[in-house]
N, C-alpha and C positions, 0 to 999 in steps of 0.2 A: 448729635441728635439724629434719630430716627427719623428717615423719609418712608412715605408712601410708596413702594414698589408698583409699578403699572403691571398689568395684565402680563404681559411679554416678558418684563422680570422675574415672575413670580413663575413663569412656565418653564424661563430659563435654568432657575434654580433648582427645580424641582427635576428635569432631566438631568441635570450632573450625574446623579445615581440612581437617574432610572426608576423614578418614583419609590425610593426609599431611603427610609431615616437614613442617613450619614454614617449615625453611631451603631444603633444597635438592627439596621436591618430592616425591620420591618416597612411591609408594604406600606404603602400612603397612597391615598387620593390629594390631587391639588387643594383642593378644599383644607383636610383636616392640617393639612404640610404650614409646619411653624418654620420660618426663618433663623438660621443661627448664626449669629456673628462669630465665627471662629476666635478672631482675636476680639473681646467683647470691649463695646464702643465705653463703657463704663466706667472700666478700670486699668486695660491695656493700651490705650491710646489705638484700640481697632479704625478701621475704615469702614464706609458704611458704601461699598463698595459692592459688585456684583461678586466680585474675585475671591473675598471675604466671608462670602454668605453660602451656607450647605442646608439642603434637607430635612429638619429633623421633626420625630414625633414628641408632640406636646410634652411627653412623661420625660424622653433627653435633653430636649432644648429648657424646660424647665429643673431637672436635675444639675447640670451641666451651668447654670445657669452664667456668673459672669468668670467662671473657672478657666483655665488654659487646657488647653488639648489633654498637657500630659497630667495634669493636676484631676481632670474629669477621670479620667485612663485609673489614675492610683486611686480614686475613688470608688471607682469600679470595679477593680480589685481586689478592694478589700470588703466588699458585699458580703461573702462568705461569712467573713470572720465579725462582722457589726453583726449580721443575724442571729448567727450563734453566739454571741453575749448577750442580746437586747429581747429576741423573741422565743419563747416560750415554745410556741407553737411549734418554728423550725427545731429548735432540738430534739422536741416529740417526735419529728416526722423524722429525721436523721436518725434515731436512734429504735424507731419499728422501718426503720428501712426504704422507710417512702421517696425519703428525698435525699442523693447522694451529694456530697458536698464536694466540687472540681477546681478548686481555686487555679488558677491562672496566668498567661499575660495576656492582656488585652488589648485586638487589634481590630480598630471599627471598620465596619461597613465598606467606608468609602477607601481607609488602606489597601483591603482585600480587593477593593476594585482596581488600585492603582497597579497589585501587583500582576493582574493578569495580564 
């Protein structure tokens, strides 16, 4: 079960990465900064633990949702290829040139900061 994080928790969290998502980056204010249980309390037998918990923006921590790191990751990855079967829209723009398609490996945020 979910605890109430204090003040001090939630600031702690949130500097890990320096006021940004975990996964993909982006800036955060403390405010809009959603809590992500890495290993989720759900389904992985997570901890609800400070140790446990990264940064993230509402759109990856709910993406992400009770997935494992590397399970989000191959999700993420194949983004490319669900658009291009599923939207319309992206094919149109891929193919007048608008949108170029970069598939990938993908490595979050907070990797890129471990490697520095």
């Amino acid at each position: 079960m979910r605890r109430k994080l204090t003040q001090s928790e939630r600031t702690e969290v949130y500097l890990k990465t320096n006021g940004h998502c975990a996964y993909c980056g982006c800036e955060l204010t403390i405010k809009s900064m959603t809590v992500d249980h890495v290993i989720s309390l759900a389904h992985h037998d997570g901890k609800d633990e400070l140790a446990n918990m990264l940064p993230a923006c509402r759109s990856c921590n709910h993406y992400k949702s009770t997935l494992t790191l590397e399970h989000f990751r191959e999700a993420v990855e194949r983004f490319p290829a669900v658009l291009m079967r599923d939207s319309v829209t992206y094919k149109n723009a891929v193919r007048f040139g608008l949108v170029t398609p970069n598939p990938h490996k993908v490595k979050f945020y907070f990797e890129e900061m471990e490697d520095e």
